[in-house]
Structures are given as structure tokens and as C-alpha cells.
N, C-alpha and C positions, 0 to 999 in steps of 0.2 A: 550507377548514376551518381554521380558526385554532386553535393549540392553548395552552392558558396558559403563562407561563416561570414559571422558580422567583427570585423575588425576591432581587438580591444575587449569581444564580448564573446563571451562560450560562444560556439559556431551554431547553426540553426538546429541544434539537438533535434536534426530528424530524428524521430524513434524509430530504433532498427524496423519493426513491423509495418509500418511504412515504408524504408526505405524497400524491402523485401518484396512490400505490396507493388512498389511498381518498374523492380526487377522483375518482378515474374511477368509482370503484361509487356515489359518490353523484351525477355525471351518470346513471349509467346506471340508477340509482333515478327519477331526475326523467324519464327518456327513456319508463323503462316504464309509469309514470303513465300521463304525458300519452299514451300509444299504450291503455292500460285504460282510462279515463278515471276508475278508480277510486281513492280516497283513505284509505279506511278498511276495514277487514277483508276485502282485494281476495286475490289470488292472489301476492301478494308476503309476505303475511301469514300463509296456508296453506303455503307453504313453507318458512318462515325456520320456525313451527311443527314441522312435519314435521321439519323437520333439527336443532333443538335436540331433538324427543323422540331423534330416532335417537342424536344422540350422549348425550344421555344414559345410555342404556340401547336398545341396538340392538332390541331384545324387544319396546318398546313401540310400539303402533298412531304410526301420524303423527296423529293426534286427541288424545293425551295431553298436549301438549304447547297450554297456552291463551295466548294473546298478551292483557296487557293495560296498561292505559294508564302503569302506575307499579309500584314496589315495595310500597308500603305499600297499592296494591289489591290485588295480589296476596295479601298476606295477610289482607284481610277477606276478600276472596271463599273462601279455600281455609277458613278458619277458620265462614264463612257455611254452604258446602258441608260442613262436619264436623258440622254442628245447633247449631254456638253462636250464642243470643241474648242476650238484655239480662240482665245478672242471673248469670248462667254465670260461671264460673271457669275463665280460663284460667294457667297455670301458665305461667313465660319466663326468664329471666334478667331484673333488675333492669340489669345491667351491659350495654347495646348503644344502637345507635341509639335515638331516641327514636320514630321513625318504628314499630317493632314494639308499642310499647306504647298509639300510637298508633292502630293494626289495632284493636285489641281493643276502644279506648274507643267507636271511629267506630261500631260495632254495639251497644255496651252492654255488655259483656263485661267483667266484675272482673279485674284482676289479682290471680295470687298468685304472689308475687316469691320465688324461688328461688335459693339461694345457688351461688357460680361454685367449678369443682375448686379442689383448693390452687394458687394460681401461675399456673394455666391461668385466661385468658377465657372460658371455656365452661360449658354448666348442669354440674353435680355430678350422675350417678345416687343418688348417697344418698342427700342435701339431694333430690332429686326424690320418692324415693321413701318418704321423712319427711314429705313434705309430704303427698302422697298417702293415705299414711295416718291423718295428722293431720284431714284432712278427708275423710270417708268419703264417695265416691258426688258431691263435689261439684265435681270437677277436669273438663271435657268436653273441653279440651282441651292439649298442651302443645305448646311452640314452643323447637326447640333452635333456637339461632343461632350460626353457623356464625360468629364474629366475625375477623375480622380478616385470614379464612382461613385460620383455624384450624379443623381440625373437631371436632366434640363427639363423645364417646363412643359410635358410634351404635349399635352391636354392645348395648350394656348398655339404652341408651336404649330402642329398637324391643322388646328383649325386655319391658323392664320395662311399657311401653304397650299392649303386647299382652296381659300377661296379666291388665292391670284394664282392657280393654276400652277405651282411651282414644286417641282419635286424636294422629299425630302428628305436627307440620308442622316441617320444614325451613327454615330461614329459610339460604338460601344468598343472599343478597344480598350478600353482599362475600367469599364463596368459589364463585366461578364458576369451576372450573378446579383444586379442589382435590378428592384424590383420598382414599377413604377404601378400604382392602383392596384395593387397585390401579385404582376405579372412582371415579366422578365423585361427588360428592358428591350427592343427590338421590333417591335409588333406596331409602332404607330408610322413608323416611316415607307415610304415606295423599297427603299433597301434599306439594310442595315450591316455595318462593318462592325466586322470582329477581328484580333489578332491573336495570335497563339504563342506568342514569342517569351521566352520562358521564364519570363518573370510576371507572366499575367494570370490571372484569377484562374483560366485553364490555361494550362500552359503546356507545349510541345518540348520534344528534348532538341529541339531547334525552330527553325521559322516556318510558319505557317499561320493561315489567316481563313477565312469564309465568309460570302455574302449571304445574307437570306431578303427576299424578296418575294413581296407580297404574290406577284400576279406570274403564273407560271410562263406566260410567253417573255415577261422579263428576266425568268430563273432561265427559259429555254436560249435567250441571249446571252444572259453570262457566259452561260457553257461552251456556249462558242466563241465568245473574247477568250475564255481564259486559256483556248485552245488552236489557234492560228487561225481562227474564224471557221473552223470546219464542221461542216452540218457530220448527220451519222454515219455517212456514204466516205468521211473523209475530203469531200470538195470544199474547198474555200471560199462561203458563201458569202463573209462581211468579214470584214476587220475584223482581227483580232492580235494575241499576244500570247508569252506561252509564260502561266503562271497557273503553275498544276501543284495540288498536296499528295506530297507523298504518302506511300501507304502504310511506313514505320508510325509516321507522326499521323495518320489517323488511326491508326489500331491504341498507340498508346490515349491520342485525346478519348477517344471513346470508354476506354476505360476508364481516363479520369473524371469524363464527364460523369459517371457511376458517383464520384465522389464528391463531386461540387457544392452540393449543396451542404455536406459537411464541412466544407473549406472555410464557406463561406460562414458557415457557423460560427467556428474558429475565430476567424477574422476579426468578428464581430465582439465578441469574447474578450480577445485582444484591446479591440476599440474602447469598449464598457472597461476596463479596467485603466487604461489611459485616465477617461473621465473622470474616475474616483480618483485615480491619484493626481491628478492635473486639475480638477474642476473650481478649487479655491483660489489656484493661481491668478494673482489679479493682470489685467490687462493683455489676458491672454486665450482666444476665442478657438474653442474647439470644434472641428468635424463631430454631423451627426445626420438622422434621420429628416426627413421633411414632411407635411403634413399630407401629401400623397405619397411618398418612394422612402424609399429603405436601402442605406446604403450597403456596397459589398466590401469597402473600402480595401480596393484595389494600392490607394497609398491613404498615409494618416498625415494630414497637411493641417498644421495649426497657425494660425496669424495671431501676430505679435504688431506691437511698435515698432515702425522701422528700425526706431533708435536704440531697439534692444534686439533686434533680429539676428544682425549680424556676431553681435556677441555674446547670445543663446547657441548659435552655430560653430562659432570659436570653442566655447566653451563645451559643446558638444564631444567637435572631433578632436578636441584633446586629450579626453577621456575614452576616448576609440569608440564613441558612438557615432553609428554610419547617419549621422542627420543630412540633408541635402535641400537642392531649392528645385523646384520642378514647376516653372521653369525659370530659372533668371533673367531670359528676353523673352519677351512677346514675339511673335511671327515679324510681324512689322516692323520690328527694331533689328534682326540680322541684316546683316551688310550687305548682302543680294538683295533683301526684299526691299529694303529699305532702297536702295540704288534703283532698282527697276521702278518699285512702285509708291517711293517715295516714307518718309519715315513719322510725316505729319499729318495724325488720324486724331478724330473727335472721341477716344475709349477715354474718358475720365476713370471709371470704375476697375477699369483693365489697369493701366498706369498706378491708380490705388490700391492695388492690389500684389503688383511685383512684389515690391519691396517689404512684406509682410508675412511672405508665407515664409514656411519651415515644414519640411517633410522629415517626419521621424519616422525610426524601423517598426517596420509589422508585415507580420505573415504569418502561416496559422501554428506556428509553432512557437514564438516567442513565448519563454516564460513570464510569470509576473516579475520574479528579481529583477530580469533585465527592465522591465516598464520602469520599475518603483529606480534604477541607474539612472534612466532616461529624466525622469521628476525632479531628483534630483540632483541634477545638472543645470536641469531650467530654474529650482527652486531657487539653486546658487546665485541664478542672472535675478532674477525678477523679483525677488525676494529679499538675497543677503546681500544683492549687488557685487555679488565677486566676478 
């Protein structure tokens, strides 16, 4: 398994014993095929299942947990199983992947784009709960995104969706391993999305995704979305779609999910060393912890002055550091969304927010040398003004 380098910078010096550790699970993925003869929603599939609902939330059945083909199936199917169709209003952040906004269009589904806390990448309960009101009776769904592995408010969020009756999906796609009230993030919403695409906190050796959902006649619906609508007989009992995980890429998640929690370690490690060397830096606001949740820091996103953003980033990738912006548009500001549903929205926070970030490299193997490259490059912007 080949893993990318970082341009400019020694490559991601997997350690051989790693790299080894997940050669042998992906033989031994290939070995258990070929002995099943099975390839798609085989008994590699039911397990890796089984073991992400447990760690989830130990409480929940091994059925909770749906294996399917990507992330952004994931959330049509859990957003499908909530009763949204064409015409609906789902409420989200403006500020995330494009891939979530995405979910919603592939079924017919309106956005209504809600503005992010002060500072934080996360939805606003206010801004949620304004909107809400603003439109009586017509929000069916909303989708907190968990961005950056950060977590959203969930504590205020679930309350507030509960008491207008409105489901509410978790978009954990890039906070796999992030903990909210000492638990995994996942556990407060009707569903919650996950992706496995292989740059994420667990990662597949291609695309793959899972829902898990609270209430098993919801998990027993997934299972038949994500399967041409077919009850256990094979009849076509509702709707459905055919977004099935392979059982390559659950034999290896399951093994990796063995290691997650070291990862996440790692990650973190990474992060704490960032701080130390970035934390003097003036006018320049670091990722961290919040006073309920603990990040997994899926990416290391730091906000700057606009007026220096852009050439911290210059000066980044000239030096062959992979720094990037995640994301340059809001949802609302691409040329489709903006055309269909127009490109004039009340996000002050969202909008102050663009222009600010900066995603520098991490992942559980960056050494310190490379951090302390990373520092100083920024030291040179913010600092000696070069």
C-alpha cells in the first residue's frame, strides 16, 4: 500500500512496521475472500459493522451500524430514512465539504444554509434556531458537521431538534475519533455519517462510508435503501439504491479500527507540538480542545488575518509545504448553488471566516522537524514580514 509524501518534505516516513502492519490485514483481507468467495456485503462486512456500532456506543445492537459505499451516501440514505424528499428543507452549515450539500441536492432536498458559531467552524444553535422559526413547519431535517474535527454543539443542538420534532444527522465525516462529553461523537443524532475515504481518521484503501442509527427499525431501513429496497426474501419492498461496502474495505477498516485510537493519539501529539511551536505567533489563532469535546484533528486549520493569509500560503508552498484552504467557497457561493438557490445569505460568521483559515499538514506520522519547517515559514510571514 503506497502512501502519498508531502511535496518539498521527506514523504509521510510511514514506519516500515506499519506499513507491514496493514499489508498483512489487507492479505489477509484478500486470503478471506477468496476462502468466502464473497465480495460485497459478505461476513467481513457484518463484522467491521458490528464493531464500529460497538465502539460507538457499546449499548447499541451490531445492526446499527450500516456499511455503505461512500460518505456522501451515507448521507442521502440517513437523510432518505428521516422522510426527506424533493422540495424539503434541510438546514446545514453553508461552511463544509461540498460533498453534504451534495446529499441533499442528489434527492431533491433545499438547502437552508445556516450561519457558523463566532470563530468556531461549526453550525450556530441560535442561527439554527432563527432559522427554525423563521420558517415554521418547514426545516425536516438538519445536519450538524462535525468539520475539521471539531465538534458542534451537540448538547444544545439534540435539545433544540427534539423539541420541534426534527431529525438530526451527524455528519462525522472528518471527526472519526472525536469525543464529545468523553464519547465518540455519533451517539446524539437520529443517524450519524461517517466516511472512510482515505484520507480520513479511519480510512479505507478506497471509498467507503456507514450510517449508524439509533433505533433499529431505522438501521432495518437503511439496509434496504442501501440495497434496491429489498426486504430478506429479495422483494422490493421501498425505495432504494445500491450503495453496498465492500468486504476488502471492511476486513481492512476493522482492523484499522484496532488502531484508532492510537491514531488519534498521534494526531494529537502532532497538534500539542504545533501549539508549542506556533503558540507566540502573534495574530495567529490555533485549533484545539473545547470545554465539553476533544478534538481528533482530522485537519489542523489555523486563522490568520486575511491580510496575511494569503501570503503565509504563498510562502508556504514555496517552500514545498502542502498548506491549503478547506474550504475557499462556502456551499452557497459555488456557481450551481448560487444560480439555483441564490448566493445572498445572512452567514456574517461563515463569510468571516473564509478568508482566514489556513490548513497546514498533519497526520499521525509527521515528525517534529517537519512542524518546527512548517513555523518557520509562518514565523517568516507574521513575524520578519518576508
Amino acid at each position: 500500500m503506497r502512501l502519498p509524501g508531502l511535496p518539498g518534505l521527506d514523504p509521510y516516513n510511514f514506519p516500515q512496521q506499519e506499513a507491514w502492519r496493514y499489508r498483512r490485514a489487507l492479505r489477509r483481507a484478500q486470503n478471506r475472500i477468496v476462502a468466502s468467495g464473497q465480495v460485497i456485503l459478505g461476513p467481513g462486512v457484518a463484522a467491521f459493522e458490528a464493531a464500529f456500532a460497538a465502539w460507538i456506543d457499546p449499548a447499541l445492537a451490531p445492526e446499527s451500524a450500516v456499511g455503505v459505499a461512500n460518505g456522501t451516501d451515507a448521507l442521502e440514505l440517513a437523510l432518505r430514512a428521516a422522510g426527506v424528499g424533493p422540495g424539503d428543507a434541510v438546514a446545514l452549515p453553508s461552511h463544509t465539504a461540498y460533498a453534504t450539500l451534495a446529499a441533499v441536492l442528489r434527492l431533491g432536498g433545499r438547502p437552508l444554509f445556516i450561519d457558523l458559531a463566532s470563530e468556531r467552524p461549526v453550525l450556530c444553535p441560535e442561527a439554527l434556531e432563527q432559522a427554525i422559526a423563521s420558517h415554521p413547519g418547514a426545516v425536516r431535517a438538519v445536519i450538524a458537521v462535525h468539520l475539521y474535527g471539531e465538534a458542534c454543539d451537540l448538547g444544545r443542538l439534540s435539545a433544540l431538534c427534539e423539541r420541534q420534532g426534527i431529525p438530526l444527522i451527524e455528519d462525522c465525516a472528518q471527526a472519526c475519533g472525536t469525543r464529545y462529553a468523553g464519547q465518540p461523537v455519533g451517539r446524539h443524532g437520529r443517524f450519524a455519517c461517517f466516511s472512510f475515504y482515505p484520507t480520513k481518521n479511519l480510512a479505507a484503501c478506497g471509498d467507503g462510508g456507514a450510517v449508524v442509527a439509533r433505533s433499529p427499525d431505522d438501521a432495518e431501513h437503511l439496509r434496504r435503501l442501501r440495497f434496491y429496497g429489498w426486504d430478506a426474501s429479495r422483494q422490493a419492498v421501498q425505495f432504494g439504491v445500491n450503495s453496498r461496502l465492500d468486504e476488502l474495505q471492511a476486513w481492512l477498516l476493522a482492523a484499522k479500527l484496532n488502531d484508532l485510537e492510537r491514531r488519534i493519539a498521534q494526531r494529537r501529539q502532532v497538534a500539542e507540538w504545533y501549539r508549542q511551536e506556533l503558540a507566540e505567533l502573534p495574530a495567529l489563532r490555533l485549533p484545539g480542545d473545547g470545554e465539553l469535546w476533544r478534538h481528533s484533528y482530522h485537519l489542523y486549520v489555523v486563522q490568520l488575518p486575511p491580510a496575511l493569509r494569503d501570503r503565509a500560503l504563498a510562502a508556504c508552498r514555496a517552500q514545498g509545504i502542502p498548506a491549503g484552504l478547506h474550504y475557499p467557497l462556502a456551499c452557497h457561493q459555488h456557481a450551481y448553488a448560487a444560480e439555483r438557490f441564490g448566493s445572498r445569505w445572512s452567514l456574517p460568521h461563515t463569510e468571516a471566516l473564509l478568508p482566514r483559515i489556513l490548513s497546514l499538514p498533519l497526520h499521525p506520522y509527521l515528525p517534529r522537524r517537519q512542524v518546527r519547517q512548517v513555523a518557520h515559514a509562518l514565523r517568516g510571514v507574521l513575524v520578519e514580514g518576508r
